[in-house]
Biopython code that builds the backbone (N, CA, C, O; Angstrom):
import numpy as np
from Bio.PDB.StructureBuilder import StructureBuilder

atoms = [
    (1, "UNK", "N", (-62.156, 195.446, -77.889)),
    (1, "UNK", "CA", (-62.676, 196.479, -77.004)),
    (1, "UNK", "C", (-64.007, 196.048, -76.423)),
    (1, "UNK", "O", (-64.718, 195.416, -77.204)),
    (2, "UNK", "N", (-64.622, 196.325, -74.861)),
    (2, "UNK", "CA", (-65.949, 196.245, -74.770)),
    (2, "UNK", "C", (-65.576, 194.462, -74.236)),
    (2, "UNK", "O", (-66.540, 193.719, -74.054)),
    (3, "UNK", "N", (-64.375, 194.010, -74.061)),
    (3, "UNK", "CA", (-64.961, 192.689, -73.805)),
    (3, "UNK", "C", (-63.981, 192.244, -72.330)),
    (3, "UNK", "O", (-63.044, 192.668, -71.653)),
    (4, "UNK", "N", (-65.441, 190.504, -72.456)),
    (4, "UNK", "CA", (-64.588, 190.345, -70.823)),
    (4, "UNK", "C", (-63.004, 189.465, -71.234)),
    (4, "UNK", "O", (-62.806, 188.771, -72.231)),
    (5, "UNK", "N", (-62.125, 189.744, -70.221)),
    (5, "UNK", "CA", (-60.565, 188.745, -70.264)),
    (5, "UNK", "C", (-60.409, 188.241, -68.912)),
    (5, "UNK", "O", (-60.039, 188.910, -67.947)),
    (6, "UNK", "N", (-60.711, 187.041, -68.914)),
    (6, "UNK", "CA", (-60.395, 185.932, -67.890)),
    (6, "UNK", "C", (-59.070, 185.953, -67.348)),
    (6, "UNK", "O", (-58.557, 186.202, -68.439)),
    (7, "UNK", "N", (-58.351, 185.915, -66.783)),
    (7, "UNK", "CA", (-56.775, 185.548, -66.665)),
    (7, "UNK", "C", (-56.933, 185.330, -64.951)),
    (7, "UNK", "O", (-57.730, 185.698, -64.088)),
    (8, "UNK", "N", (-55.491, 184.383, -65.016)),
    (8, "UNK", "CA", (-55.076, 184.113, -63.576)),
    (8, "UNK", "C", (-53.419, 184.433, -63.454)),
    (8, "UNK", "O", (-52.800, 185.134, -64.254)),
    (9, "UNK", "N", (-52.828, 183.742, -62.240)),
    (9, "UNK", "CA", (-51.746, 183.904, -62.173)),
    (9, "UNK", "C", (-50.764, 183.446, -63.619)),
    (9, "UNK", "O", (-50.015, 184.330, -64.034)),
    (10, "UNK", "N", (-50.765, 182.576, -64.104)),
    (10, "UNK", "CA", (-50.275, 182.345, -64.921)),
    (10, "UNK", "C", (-50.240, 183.401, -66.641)),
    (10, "UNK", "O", (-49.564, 183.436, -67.669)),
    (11, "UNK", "N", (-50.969, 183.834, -66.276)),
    (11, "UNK", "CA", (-51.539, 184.990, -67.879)),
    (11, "UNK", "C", (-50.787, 186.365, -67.436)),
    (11, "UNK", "O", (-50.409, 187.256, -68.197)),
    (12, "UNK", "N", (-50.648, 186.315, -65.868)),
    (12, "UNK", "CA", (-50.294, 187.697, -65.477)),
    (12, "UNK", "C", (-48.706, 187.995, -65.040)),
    (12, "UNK", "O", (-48.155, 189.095, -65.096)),
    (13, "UNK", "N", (-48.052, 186.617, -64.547)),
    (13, "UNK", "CA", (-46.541, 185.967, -64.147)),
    (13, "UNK", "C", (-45.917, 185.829, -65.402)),
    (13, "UNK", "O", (-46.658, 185.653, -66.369)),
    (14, "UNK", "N", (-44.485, 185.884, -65.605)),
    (14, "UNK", "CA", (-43.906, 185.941, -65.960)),
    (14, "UNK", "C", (-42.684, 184.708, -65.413)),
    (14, "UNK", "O", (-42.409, 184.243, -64.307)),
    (15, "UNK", "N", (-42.332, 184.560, -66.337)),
    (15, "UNK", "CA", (-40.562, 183.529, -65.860)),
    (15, "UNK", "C", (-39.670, 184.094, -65.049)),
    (15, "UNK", "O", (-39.286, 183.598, -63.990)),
    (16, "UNK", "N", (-39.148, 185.627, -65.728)),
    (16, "UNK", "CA", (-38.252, 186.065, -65.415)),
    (16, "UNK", "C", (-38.851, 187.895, -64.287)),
    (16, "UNK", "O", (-39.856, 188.601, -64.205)),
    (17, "UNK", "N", (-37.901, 187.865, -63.875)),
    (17, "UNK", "CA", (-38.305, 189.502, -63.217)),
    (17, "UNK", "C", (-38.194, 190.392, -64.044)),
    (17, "UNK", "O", (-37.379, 190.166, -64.938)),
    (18, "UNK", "N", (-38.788, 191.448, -64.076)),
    (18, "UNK", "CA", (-39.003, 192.500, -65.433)),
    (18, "UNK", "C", (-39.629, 192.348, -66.262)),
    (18, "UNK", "O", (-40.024, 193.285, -66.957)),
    (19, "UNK", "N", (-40.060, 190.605, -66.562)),
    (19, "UNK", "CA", (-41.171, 190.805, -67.447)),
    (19, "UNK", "C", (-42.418, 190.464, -67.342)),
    (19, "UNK", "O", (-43.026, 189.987, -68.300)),
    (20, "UNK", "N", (-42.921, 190.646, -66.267)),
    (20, "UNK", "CA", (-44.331, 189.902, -65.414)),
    (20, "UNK", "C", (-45.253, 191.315, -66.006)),
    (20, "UNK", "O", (-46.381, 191.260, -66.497)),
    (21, "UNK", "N", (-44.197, 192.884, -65.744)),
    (21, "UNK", "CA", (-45.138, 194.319, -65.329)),
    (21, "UNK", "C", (-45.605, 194.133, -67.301)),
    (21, "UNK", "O", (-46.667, 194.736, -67.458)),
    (22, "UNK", "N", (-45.310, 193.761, -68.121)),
    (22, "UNK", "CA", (-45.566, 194.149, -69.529)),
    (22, "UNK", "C", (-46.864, 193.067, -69.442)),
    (22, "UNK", "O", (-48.026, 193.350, -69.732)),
    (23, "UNK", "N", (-46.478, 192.043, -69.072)),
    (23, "UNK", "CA", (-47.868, 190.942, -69.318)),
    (23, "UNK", "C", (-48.813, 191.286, -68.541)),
    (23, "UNK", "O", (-49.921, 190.806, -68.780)),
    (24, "UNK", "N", (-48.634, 192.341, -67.229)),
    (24, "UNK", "CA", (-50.230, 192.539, -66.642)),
    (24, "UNK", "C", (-50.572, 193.726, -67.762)),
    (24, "UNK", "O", (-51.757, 193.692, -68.092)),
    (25, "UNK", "N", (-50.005, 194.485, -68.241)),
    (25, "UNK", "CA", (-50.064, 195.598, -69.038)),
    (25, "UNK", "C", (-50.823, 195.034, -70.272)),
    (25, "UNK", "O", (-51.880, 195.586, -70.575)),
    (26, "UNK", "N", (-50.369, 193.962, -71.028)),
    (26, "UNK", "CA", (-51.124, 193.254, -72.590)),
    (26, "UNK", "C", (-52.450, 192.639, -71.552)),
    (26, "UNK", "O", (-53.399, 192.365, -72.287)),
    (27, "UNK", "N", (-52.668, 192.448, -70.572)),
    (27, "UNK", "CA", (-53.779, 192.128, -70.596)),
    (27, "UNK", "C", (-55.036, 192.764, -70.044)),
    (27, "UNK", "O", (-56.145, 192.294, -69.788)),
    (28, "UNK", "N", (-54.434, 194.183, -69.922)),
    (28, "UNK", "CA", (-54.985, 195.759, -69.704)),
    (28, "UNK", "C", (-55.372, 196.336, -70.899)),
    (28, "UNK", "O", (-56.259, 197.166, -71.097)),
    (29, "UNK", "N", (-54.585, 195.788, -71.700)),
    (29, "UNK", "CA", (-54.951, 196.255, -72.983)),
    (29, "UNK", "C", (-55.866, 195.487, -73.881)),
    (29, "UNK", "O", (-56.707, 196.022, -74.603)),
    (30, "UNK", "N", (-55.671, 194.308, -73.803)),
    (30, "UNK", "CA", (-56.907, 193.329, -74.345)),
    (30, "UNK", "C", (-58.252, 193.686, -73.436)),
    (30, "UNK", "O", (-59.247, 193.545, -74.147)),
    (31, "UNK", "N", (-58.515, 194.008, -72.400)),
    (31, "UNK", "CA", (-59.413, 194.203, -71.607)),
    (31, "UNK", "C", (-60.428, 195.678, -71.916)),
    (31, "UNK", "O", (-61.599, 195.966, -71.670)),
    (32, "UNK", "N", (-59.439, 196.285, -72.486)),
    (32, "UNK", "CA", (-59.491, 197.586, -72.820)),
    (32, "UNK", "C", (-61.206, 198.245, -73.081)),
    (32, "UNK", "O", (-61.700, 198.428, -74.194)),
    (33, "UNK", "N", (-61.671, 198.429, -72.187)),
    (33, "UNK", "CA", (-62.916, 199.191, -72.281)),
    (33, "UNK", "C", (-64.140, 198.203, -71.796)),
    (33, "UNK", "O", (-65.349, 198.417, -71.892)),
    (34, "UNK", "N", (-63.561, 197.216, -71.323)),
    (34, "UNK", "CA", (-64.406, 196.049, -71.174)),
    (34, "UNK", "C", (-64.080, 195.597, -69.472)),
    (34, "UNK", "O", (-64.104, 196.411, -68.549)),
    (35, "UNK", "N", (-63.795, 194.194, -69.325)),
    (35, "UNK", "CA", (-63.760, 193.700, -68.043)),
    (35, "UNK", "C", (-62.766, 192.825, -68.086)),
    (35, "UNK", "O", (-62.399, 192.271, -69.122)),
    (36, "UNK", "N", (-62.156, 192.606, -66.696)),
    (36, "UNK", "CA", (-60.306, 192.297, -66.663)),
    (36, "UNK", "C", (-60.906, 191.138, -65.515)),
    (36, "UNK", "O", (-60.990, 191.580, -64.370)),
    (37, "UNK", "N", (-61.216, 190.086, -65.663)),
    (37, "UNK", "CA", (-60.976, 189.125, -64.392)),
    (37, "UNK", "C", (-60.377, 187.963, -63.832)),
    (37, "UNK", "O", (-60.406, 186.839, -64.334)),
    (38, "UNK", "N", (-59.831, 188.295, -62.760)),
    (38, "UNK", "CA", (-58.603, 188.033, -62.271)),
    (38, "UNK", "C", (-58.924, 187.057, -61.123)),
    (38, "UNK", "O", (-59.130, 187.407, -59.961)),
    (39, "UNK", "N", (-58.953, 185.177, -61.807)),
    (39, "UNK", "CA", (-59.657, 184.683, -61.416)),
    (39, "UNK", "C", (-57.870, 183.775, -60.109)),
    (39, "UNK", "O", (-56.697, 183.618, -60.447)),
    (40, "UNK", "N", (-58.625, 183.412, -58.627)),
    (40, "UNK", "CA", (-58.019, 183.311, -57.683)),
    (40, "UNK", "C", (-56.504, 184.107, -58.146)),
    (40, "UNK", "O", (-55.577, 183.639, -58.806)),
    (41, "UNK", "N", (-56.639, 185.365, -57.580)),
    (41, "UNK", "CA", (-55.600, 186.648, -57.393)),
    (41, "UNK", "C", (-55.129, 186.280, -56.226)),
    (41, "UNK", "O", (-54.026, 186.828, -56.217)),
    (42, "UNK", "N", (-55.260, 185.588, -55.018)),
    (42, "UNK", "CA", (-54.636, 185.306, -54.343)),
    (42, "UNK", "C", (-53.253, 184.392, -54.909)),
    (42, "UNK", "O", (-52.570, 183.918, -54.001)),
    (43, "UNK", "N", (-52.896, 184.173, -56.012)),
    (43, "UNK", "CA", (-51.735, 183.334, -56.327)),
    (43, "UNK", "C", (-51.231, 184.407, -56.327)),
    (43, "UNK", "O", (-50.072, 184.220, -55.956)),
    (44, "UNK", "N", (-51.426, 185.705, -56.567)),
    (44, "UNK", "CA", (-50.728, 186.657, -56.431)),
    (44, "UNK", "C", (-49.557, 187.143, -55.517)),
    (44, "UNK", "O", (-48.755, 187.941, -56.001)),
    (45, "UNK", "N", (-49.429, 186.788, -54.447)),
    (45, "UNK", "CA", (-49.119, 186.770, -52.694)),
    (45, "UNK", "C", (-47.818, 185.795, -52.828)),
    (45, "UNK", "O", (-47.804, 184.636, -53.243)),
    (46, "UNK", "N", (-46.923, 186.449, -52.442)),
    (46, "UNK", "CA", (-45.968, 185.404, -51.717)),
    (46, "UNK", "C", (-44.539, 185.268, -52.428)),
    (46, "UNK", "O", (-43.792, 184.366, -52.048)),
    (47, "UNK", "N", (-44.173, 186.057, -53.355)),
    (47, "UNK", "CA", (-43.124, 185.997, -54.417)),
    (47, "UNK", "C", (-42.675, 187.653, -54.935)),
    (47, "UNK", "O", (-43.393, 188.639, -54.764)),
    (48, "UNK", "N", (-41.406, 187.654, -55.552)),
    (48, "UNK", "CA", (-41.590, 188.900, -55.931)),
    (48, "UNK", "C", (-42.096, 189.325, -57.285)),
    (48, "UNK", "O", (-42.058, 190.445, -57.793)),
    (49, "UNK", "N", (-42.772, 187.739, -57.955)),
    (49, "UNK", "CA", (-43.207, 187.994, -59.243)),
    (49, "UNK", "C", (-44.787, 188.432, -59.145)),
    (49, "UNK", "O", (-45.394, 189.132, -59.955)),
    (50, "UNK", "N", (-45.171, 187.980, -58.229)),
    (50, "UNK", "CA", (-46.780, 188.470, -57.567)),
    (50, "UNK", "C", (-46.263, 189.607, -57.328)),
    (50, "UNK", "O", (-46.363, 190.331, -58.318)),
    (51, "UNK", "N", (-45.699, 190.152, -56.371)),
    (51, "UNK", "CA", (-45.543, 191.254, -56.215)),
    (51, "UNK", "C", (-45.558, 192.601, -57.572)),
    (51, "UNK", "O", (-46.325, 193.546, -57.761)),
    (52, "UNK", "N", (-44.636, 192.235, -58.130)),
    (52, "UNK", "CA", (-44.392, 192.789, -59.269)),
    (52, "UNK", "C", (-45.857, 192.938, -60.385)),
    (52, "UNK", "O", (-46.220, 193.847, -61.132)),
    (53, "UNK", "N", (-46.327, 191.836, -60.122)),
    (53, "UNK", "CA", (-47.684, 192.124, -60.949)),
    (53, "UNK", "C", (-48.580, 192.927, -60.195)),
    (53, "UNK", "O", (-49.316, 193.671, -60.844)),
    (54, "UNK", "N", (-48.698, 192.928, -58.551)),
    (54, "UNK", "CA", (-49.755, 193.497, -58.201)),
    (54, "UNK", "C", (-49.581, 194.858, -58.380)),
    (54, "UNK", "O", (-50.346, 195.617, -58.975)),
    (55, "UNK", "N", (-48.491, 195.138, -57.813)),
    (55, "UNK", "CA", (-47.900, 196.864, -58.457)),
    (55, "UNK", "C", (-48.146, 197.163, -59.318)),
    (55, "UNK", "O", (-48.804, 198.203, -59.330)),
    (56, "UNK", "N", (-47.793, 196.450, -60.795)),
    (56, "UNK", "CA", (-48.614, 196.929, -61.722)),
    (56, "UNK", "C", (-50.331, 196.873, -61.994)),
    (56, "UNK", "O", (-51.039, 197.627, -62.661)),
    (57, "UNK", "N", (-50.507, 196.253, -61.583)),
    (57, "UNK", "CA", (-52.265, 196.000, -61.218)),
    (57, "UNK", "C", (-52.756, 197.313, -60.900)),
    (57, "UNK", "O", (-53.697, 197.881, -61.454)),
    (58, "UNK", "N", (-51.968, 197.796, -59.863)),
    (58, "UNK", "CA", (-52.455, 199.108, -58.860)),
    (58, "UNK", "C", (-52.645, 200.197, -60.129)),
    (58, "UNK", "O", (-53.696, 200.498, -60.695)),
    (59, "UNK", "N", (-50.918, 200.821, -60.458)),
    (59, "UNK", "CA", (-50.929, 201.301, -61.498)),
    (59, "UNK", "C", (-51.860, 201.632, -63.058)),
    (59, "UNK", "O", (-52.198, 202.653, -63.656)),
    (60, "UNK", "N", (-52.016, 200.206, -63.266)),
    (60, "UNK", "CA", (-52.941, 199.989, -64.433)),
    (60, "UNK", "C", (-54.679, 200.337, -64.138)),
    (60, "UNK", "O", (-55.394, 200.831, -65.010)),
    (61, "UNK", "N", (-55.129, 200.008, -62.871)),
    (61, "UNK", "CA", (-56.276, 200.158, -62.208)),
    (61, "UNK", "C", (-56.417, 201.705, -62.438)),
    (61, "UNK", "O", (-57.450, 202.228, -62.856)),
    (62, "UNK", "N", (-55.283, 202.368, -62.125)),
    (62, "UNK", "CA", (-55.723, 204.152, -61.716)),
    (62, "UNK", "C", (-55.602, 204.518, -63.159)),
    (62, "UNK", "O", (-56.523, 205.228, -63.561)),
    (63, "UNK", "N", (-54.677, 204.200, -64.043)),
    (63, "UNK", "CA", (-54.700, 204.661, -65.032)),
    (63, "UNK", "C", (-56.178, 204.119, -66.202)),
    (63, "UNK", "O", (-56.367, 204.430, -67.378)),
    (64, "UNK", "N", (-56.820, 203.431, -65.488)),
    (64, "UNK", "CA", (-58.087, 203.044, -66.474)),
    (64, "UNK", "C", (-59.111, 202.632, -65.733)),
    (64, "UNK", "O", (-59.729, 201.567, -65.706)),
    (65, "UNK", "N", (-59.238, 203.961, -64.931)),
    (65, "UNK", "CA", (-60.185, 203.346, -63.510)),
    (65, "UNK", "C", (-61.674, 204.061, -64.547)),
    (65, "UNK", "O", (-62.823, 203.722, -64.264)),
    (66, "UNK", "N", (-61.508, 204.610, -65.195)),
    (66, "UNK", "CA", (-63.171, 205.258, -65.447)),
    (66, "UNK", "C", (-63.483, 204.133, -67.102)),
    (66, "UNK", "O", (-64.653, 203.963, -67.446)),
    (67, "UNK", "N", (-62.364, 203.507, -67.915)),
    (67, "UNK", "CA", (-62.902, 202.743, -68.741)),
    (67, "UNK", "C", (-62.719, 201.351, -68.588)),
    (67, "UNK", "O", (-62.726, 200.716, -69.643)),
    (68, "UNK", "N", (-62.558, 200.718, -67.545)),
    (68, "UNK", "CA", (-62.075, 199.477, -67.358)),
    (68, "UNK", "C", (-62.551, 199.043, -65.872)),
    (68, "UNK", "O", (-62.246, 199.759, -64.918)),
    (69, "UNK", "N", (-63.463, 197.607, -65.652)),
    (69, "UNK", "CA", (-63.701, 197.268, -64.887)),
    (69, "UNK", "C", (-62.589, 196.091, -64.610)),
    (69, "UNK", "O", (-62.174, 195.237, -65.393)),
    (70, "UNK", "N", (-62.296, 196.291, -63.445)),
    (70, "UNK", "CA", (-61.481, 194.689, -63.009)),
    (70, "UNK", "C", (-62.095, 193.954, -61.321)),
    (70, "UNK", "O", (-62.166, 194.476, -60.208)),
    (71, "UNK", "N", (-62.390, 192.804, -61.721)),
    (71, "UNK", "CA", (-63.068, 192.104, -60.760)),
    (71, "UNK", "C", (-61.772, 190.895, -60.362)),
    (71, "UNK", "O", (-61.252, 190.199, -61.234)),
    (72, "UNK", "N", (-61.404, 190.826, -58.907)),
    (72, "UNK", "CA", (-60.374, 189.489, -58.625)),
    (72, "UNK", "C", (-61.832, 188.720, -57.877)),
    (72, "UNK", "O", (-62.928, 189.173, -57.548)),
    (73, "UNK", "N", (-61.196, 187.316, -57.813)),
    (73, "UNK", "CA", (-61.842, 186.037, -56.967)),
    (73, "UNK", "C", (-61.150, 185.893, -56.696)),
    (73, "UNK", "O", (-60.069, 186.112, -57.242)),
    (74, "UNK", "N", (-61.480, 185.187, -55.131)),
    (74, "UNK", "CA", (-60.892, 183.950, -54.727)),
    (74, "UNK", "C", (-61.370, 183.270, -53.466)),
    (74, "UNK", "O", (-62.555, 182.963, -53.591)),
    (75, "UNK", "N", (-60.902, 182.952, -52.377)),
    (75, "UNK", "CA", (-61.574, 182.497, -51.069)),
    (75, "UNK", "C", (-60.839, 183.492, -50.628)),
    (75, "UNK", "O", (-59.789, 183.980, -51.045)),
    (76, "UNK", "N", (-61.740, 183.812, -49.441)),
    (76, "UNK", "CA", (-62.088, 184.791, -48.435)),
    (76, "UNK", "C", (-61.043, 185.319, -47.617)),
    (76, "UNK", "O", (-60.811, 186.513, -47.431)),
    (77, "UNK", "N", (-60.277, 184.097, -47.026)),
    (77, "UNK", "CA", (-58.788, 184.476, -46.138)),
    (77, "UNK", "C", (-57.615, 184.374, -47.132)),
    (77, "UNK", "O", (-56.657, 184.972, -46.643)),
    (78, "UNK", "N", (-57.448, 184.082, -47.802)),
    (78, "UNK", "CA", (-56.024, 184.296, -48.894)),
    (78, "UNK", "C", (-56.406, 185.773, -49.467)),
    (78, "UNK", "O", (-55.620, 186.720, -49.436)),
    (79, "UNK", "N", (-57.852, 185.838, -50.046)),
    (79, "UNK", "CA", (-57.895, 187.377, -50.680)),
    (79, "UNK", "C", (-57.304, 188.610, -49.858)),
    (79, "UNK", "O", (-56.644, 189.558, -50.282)),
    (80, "UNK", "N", (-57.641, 188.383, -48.828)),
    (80, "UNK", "CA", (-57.485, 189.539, -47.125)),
    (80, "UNK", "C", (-55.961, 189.434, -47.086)),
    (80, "UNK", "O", (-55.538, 190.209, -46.229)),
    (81, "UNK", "N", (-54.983, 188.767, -47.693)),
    (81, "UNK", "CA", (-54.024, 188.656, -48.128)),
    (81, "UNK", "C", (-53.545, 189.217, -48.985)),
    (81, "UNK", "O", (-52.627, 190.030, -48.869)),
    (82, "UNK", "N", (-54.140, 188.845, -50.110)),
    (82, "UNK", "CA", (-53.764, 189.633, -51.676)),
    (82, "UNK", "C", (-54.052, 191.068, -51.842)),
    (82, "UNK", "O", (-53.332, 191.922, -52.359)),
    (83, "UNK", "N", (-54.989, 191.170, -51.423)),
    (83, "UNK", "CA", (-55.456, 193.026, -50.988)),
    (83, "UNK", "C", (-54.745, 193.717, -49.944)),
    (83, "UNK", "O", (-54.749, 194.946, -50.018)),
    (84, "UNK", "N", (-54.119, 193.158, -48.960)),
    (84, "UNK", "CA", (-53.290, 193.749, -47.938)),
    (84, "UNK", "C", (-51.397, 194.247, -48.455)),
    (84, "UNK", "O", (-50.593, 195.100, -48.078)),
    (85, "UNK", "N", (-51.406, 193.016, -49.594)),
    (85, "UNK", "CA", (-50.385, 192.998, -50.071)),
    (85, "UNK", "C", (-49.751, 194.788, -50.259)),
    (85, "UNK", "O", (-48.693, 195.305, -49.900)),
    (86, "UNK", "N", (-50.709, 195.227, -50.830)),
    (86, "UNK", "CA", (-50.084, 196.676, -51.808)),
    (86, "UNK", "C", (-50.805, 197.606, -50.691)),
    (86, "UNK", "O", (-51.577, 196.966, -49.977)),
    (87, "UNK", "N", (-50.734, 198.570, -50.488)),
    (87, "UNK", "CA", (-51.085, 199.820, -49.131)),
    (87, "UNK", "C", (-52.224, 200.483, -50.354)),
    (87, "UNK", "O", (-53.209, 201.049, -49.879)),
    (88, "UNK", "N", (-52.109, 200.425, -51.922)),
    (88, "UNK", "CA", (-52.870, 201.135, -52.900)),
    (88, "UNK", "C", (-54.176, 200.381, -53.324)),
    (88, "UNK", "O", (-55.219, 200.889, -53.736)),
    (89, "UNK", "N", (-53.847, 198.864, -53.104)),
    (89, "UNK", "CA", (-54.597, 198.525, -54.334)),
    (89, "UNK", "C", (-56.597, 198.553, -53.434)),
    (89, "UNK", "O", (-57.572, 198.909, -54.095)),
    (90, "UNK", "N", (-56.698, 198.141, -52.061)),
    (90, "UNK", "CA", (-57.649, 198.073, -51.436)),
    (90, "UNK", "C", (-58.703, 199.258, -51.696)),
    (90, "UNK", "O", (-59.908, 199.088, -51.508)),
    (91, "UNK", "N", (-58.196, 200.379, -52.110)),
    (91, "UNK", "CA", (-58.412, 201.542, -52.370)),
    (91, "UNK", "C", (-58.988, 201.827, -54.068)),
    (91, "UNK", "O", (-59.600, 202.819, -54.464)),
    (92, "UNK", "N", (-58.580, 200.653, -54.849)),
    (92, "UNK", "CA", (-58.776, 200.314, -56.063)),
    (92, "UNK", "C", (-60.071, 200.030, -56.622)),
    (92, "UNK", "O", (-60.588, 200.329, -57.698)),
    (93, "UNK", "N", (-60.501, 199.316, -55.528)),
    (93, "UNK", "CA", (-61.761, 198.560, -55.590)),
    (93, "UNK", "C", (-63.501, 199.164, -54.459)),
    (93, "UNK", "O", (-63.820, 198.857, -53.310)),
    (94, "UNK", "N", (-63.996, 199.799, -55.182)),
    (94, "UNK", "CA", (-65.229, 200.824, -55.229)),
    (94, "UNK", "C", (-66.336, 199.218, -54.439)),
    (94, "UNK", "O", (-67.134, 199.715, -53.645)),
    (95, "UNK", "N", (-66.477, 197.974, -54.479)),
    (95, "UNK", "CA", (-67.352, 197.149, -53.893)),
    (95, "UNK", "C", (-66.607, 195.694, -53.759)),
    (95, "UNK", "O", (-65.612, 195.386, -54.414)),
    (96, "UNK", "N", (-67.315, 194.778, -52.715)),
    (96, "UNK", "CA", (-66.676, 193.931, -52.049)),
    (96, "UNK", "C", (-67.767, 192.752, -52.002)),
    (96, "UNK", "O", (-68.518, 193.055, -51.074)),
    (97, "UNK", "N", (-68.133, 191.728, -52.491)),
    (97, "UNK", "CA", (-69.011, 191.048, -52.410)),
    (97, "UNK", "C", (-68.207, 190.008, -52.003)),
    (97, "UNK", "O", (-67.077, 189.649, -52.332)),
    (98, "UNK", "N", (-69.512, 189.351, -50.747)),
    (98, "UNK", "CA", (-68.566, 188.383, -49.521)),
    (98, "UNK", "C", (-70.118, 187.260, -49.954)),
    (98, "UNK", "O", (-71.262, 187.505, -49.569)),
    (99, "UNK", "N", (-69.682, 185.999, -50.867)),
    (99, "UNK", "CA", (-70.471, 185.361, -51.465)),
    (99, "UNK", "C", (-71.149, 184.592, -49.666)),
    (99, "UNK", "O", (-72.322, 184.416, -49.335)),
    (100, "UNK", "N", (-69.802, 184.286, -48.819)),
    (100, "UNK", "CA", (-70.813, 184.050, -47.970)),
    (100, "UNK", "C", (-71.764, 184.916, -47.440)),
    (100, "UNK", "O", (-72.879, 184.467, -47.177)),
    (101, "UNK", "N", (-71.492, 186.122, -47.235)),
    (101, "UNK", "CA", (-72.881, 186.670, -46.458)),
    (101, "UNK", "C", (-73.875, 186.589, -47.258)),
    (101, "UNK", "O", (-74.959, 186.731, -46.692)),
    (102, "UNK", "N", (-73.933, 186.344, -48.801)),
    (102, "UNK", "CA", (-75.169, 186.326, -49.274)),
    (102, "UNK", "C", (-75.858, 184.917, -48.878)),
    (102, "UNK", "O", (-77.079, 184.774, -48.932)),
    (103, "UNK", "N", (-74.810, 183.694, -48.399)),
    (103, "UNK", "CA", (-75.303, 182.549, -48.425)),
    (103, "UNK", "C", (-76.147, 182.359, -46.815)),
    (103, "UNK", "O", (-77.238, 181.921, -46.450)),
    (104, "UNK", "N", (-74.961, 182.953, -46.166)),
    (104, "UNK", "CA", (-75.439, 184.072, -44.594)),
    (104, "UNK", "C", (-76.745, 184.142, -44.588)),
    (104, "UNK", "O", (-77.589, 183.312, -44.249)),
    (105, "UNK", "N", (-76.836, 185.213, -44.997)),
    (105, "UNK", "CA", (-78.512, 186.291, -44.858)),
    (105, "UNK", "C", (-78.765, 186.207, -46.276)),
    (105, "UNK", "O", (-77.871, 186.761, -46.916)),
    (106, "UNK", "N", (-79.759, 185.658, -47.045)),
    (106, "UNK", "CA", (-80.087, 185.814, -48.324)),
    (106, "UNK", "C", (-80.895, 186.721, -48.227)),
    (106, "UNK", "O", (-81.519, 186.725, -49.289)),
    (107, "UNK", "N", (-81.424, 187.850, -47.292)),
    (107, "UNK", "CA", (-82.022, 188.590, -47.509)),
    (107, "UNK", "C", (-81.440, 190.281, -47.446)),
    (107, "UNK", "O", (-81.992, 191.380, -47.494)),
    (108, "UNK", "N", (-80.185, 189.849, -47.330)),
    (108, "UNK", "CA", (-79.119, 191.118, -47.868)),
    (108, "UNK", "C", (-78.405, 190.454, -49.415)),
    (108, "UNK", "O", (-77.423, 190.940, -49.976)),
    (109, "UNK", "N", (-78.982, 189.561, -49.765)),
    (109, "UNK", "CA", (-78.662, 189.384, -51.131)),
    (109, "UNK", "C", (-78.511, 190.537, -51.593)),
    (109, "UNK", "O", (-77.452, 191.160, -51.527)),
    (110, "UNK", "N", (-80.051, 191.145, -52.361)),
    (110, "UNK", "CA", (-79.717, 192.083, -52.923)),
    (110, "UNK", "C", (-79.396, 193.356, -52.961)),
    (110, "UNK", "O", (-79.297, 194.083, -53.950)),
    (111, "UNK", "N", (-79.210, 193.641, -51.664)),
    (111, "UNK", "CA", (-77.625, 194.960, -51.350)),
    (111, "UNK", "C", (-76.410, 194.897, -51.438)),
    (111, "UNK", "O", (-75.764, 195.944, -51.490)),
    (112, "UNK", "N", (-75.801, 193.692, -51.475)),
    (112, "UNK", "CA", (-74.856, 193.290, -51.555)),
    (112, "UNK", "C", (-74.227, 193.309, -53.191)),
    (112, "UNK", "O", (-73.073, 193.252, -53.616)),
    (113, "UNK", "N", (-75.720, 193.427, -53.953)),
    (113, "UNK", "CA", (-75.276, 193.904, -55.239)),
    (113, "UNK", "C", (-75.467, 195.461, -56.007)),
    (113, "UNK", "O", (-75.364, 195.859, -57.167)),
    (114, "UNK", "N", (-75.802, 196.095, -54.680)),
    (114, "UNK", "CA", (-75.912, 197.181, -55.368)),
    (114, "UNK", "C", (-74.722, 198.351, -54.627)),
    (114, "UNK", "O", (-74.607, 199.487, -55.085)),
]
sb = StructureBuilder()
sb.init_structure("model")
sb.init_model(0)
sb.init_chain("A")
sb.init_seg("    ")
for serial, (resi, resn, name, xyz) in enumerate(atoms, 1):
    if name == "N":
        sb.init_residue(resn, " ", resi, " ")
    sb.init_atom(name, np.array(xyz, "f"), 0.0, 1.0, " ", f" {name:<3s}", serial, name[0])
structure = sb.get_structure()
């Protein structure tokens, strides 16, 4: 409880269809009260096993939106991808940090974190 969980496509995919939605779920639950990050989520995109995980992503997000933080990475035009994917999940996510504009204007650095 209280801690961070790293994972990528591979921690969150599955082999087969039907069992991708239980493995984003165990790692909702290891995450459990802590932080879920979901490092290049753009592998997410393009399959129906991504698919299948992001749906559950959405799902899992609302159901543990007040004890569970989840942060995705990745580059900039594949993400605008991975977030477009689901009509729910864009809606999921309360802030948006665009590492270039901090590299941009370093003097919106620190709004960009608040």
């Amino acid at each position: 409880r209280g801690q961070l969980v790293e994972t990528d496509r591979s921690g969150l995919v599955a082999g087969y269809v039907g069992q991708t939605a239980p493995l984003v779920t165990e790692r909702f639950d290891e995450a459990d009260e802590g932080m879920l990050f979901i490092d290049e989520a753009y592998g997410l995109t393009g399959d129906q096993y991504g698919e299948e995980a992001v749906n559950t992503l959405v799902k899992e997000m609302e159901d543990h939106r007040d004890d569970l933080v989840v942060i995705v990475a990745g580059y900039p035009d594949p993400m605008v991808a991975f977030i477009a994917q689901n009509p729910g999940l864009a809606s999921r996510f309360r802030t948006e940090i665009d590492r270039g504009l901090v590299r941009r204007r370093p003097d919106r650095a620190a709004a960009v974190g608040h």
